[in-house]
N, C-alpha and C positions, 0 to 999 in steps of 0.2 A: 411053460414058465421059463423064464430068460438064468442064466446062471447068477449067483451071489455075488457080490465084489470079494475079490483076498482076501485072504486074513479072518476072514469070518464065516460063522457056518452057516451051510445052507439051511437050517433049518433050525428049529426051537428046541431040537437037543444037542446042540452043539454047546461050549461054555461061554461063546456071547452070544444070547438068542439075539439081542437087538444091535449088538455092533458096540464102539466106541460111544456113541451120544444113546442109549438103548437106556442106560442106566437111568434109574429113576431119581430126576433134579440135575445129573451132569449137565444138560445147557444152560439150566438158570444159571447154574452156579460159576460157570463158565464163562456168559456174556456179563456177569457180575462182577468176575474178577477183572475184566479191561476196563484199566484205572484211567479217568483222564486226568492228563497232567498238568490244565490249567486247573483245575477245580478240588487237586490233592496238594494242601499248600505242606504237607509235611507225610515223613513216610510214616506208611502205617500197617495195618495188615492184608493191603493189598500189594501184591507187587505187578510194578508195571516197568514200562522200557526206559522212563526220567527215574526210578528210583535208584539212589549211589549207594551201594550197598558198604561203602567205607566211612559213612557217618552215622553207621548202627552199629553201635556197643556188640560184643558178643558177647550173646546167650546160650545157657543150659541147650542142646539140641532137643528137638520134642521130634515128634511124630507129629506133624498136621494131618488135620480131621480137613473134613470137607466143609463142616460149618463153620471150622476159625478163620481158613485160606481161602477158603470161596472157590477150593479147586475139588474136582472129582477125583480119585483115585484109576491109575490107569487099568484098564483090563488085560489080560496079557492079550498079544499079537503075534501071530503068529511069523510075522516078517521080520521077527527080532525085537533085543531090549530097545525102547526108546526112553528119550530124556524122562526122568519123574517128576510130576506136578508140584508144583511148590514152590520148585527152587529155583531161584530169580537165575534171568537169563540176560547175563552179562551181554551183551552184545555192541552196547556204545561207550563211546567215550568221556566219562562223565568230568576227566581233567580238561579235555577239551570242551567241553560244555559249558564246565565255570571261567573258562579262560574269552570263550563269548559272551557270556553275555555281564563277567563282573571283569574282566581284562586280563593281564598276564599274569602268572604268580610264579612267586619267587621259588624256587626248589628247596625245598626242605631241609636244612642242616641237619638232620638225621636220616636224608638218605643216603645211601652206600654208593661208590664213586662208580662200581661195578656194574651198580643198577642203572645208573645213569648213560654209562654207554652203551651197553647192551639191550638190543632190543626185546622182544618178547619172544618168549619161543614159543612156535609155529604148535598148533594144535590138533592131534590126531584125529579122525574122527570117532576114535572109539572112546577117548575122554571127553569129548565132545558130546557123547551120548551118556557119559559118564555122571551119576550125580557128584558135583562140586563140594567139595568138604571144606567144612568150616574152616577160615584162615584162624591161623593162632595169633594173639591180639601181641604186640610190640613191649616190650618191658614200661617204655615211659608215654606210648599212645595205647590206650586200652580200646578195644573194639576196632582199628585201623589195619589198612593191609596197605604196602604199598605195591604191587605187581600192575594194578590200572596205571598206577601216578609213575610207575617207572616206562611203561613203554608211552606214555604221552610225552612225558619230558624228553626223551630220546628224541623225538623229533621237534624240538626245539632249536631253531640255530643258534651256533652259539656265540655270535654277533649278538642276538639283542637278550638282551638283560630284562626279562618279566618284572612287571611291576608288582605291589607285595598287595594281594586280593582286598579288595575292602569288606568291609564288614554288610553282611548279608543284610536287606532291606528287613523291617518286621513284617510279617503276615505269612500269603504266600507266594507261590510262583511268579504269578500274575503280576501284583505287587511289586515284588522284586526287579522282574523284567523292566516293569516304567522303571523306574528308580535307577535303574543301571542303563537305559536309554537315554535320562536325560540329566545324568553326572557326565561331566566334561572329562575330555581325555589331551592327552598330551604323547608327543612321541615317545619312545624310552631315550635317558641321557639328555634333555632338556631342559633346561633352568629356565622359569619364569623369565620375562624380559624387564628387565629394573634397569631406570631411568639412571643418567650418570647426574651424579652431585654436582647444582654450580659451583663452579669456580669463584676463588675467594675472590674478590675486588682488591686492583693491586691500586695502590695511593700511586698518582702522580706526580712526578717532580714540578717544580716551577716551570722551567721550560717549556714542561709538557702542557701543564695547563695553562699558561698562557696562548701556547698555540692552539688549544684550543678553544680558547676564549675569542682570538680574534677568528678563527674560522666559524664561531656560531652569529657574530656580528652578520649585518646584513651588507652587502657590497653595496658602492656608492650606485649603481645600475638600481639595486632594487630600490632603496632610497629615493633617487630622481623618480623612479617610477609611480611609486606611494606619493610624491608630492604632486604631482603632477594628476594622478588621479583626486587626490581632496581638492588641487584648483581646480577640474572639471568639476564634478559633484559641489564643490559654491556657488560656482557659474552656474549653474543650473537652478540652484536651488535661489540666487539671485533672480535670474530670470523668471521662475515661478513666480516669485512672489509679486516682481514690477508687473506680468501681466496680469496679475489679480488687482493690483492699485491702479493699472490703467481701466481695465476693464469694468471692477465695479466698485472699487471705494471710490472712482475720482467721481463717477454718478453721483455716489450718496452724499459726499460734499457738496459739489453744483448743483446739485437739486436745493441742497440747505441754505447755502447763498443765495440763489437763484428765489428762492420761496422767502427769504426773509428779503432781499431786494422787492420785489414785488410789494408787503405787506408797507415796507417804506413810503414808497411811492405812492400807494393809496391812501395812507395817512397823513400825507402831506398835501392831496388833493382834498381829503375830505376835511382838514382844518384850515386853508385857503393860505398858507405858509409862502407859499412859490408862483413866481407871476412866470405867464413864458416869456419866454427869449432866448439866448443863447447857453448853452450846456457845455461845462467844465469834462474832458476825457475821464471818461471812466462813469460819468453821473448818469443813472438810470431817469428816464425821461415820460415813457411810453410802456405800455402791455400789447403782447402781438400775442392773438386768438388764432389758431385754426382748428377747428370744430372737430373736422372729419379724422383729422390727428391726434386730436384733443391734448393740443399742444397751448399752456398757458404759459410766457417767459416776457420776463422783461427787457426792455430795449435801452440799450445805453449808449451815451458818446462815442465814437471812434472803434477800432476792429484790432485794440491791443490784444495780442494771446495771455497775457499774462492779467493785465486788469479787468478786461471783460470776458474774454470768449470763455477761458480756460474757469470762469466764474458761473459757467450758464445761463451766462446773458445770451441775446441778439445783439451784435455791434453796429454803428450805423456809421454808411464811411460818409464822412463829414471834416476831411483834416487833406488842405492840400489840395492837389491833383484829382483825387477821389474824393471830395465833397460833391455832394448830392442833394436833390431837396430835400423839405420835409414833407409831414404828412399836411400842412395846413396852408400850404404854397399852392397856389394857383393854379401850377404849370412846373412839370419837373418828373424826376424819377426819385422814388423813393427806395434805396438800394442799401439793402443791410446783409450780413454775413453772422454764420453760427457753422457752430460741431456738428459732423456729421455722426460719427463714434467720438464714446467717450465724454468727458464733463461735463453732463448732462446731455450731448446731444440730442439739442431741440429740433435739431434738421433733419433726424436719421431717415424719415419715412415719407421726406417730400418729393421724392420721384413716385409714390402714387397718388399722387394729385392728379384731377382732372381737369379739365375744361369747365368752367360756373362753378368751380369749387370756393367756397367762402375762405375770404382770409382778412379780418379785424385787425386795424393798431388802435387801439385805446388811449388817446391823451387825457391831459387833465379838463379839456372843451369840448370834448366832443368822440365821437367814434365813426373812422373813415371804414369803407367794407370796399378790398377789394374782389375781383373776380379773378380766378386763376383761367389767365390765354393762350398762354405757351410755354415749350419744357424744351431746355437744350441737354439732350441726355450727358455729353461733354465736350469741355473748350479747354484751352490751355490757360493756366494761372494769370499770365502775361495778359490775355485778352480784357483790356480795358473797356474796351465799344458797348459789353453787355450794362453797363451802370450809367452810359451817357442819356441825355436827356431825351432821347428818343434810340433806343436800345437798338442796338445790331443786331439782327435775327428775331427778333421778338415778334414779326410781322407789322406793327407801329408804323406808319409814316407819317404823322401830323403831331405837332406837340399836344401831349398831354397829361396829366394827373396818373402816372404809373405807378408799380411796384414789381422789385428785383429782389429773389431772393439769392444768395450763392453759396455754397458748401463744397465741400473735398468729394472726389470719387476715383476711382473705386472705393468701398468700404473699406476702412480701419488703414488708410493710406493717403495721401496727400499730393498725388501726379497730378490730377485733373480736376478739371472744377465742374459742376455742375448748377442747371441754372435755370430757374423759375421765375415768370415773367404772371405779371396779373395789373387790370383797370382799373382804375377808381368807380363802383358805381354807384356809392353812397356814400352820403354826410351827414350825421345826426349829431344833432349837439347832446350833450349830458344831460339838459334838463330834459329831452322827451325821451327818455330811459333807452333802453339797447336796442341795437337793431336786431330786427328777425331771426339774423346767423345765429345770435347768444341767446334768443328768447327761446326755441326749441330745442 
């Protein structure tokens, strides 16, 4: 058999058969008494390494039992006295402790100046193994020591100034802890920062406020500039609106002239009012059909802009130099002029005209049909030859019973002329109703 540990005897008649833990219950009692110190929100009758033994009143001294203190009584040892069960083992610093986790505090105006600088005296190891005798409690703090709180404070510099402890969270430990974790801290010697008071508003003199009267005016730069921006923005807004009244109100007029000239004209043929002959400028005369345009407009005297074109008429040049035949003449060119854009523009879509394409004038005798023969895509304004009685370019070489028609091009412009040439190759009076072009 191997020898005993020290201190105890070898055998079951020694006075500890079973050693320090031998005793019957010392280890329950023992891993019983290690307190945990999240889960003990206040001290009680266990003592553990968080308990401050300066915030327990002193009591009568007793003798603890093993069942109050949860400690076992020691057995002797043969290796000498050690410490006795029970009695709490100072060992941390519990002024430091509350200075983490609830901030600095302030030094007691009741402790001694002495205490303050001096620090702790150094501890033997034979008081060390010594049991700790009850402190005697202070005249005006009963149950308090201050020997912990004087060598904590000692090492405080004394530059900064402890702030004065706040008042302990309710519950326990645990509790506490959040609670002084998430309370805001500040350096020591630091005043909140507060905002400086406006300034009163000082009254200005005259001077003053006139000058700054004329400095809030606007200089005459900005001025010109502002005017000058509302004439653009007019101008604009001018022009918007004339290319709406070109574009489409002047339509919706000449379409209404144009359509009540028309109704004229047919009522004056169907009540037998008007003999032919010669036609006053401006006097609508004739209706000119072209099917495939489905262009229906009346024909009048002369090629004023103002009394007929700009009316939605067809104008027939007939005045002067540019007189032309009729439709009821023998031998001749029948040569009229219309809008291409714009008041009414009767002409807009005669460059897709083809070759045998129908094209009607309707008098009050009769209804001639011409055939469309040729297209001069463009000529200059000046070119007089296309209305002569046998048209220049039109292919033509013998006289005969023609039709000219001529308009502006390019579109919504007035450079060039453009020009449509067509044969007579029918004549039906009124009594044997329309011809074929108007009957399908």
């Amino acid at each position: 058999m191997t020898a005993g540990r020290p201190g105890h005897a070898a055998g079951p008649e020694g006075p500890d058969a079973h050693g320090a833990y031998g005793t019957d219950g010392a280890f329950v009692a023992a891993v019983d008494g290690l307190a945990d110190p999240l889960n003990d929100p206040l001290p009680g009758g266990h003592t553990s390494p968080w308990f401050r033994s300066d915030t327990v009143p002193a009591a009568e001294p007793a003798a603890p039992s093993s069942y109050d203190t949860g400690y076992a009584p020691r057995q002797a040892s043969p290796q000498g006295p050690q410490q006795p069960q029970g009695a709490p083992n100072e060992w941390y610093d519990p002024v430091g402790y509350q200075r983490d986790w609830y901030g600095p505090q302030e030094p007691s105006a009741r402790m001694a100046p002495a205490d303050l600088a001096s620090p702790a005296d150094p501890v033997s190891p034979a008081e060390e193994r010594a049991p700790a005798p009850a402190p005697a409690p202070a005249p005006d703090t009963p149950g308090l020591h201050a020997e912990p709180r004087t060598e904590v404070l000692a090492r405080i510099p004394p530059e900064t100034e402890p702030d004065p402890a706040p008042a302990p969270a309710p519950g326990g430990r645990a509790e506490r802890r959040r609670a002084a974790k998430g309370r805001g801290r500040r350096r020591p010697g630091t005043a909140p920062e507060q905002k400086p008071a406006p300034a009163a508003a000082v009254p200005m003199s005259r001077v003053e406020a006139r000058r700054a009267a004329r400095a809030a005016k606007d200089s005459p730069a900005v001025i010109a500039s502002r005017a000058v921006g509302e004439v653009f923005i007019s101008l604009g807004v001018l022009m918007l609106l004339f290319v709406t009244y070109q574009l489409w109100w002047t339509n919706i007029r000449a379409d209404q002239i144009a359509g009540k000239e028309t109704n004229r004209i047919q009522d004056e043929w169907a009540n037998g009012d008007r003999t032919p002959g010669v036609f006053a400028p401006g006097e609508g005369f004739a209706i000119m059909h072209i099917p495939k345009l489905d262009v229906v407009a009346p024909i009048a005297e002369g090629i004023d802009k103002e009394k007929v074109l700009d009316r939605g008429m067809i104008g027939h040049y007939g005045e002067g130099k540019l007189k032309t035949a009729m439709p009821s003449d023998k031998q001749g060119n029948f040569s009229v002029a219309g809008h291409r854009n714009t008041h009414g523009e009767p002409f807009r879509y005669i460059n897709k005209l083809q070759r045998g394409d129908p094209i009607v004038v309707e008098t009050r005798d009769a209804y001639y049909t011409y055939e469309m023969a040729q297209i001069l895509p463009q000529t200059s304004p000046s070119n007089i030859s296309v209305i002569e009685p046998i048209p220049v370019g039109s292919g033509f070489t013998k006289p005969g019973r023609y039709l000219t028609l001529t308009t502006c091009t390019p579109e919504f412009t007035s450079t060039y002329r453009l020009i449509v040439w067509g044969k007579m190759v029918d004549e039906r009076p009124r009594s044997e109703g329309k011809p074929d072009a108007l009957v399908g």
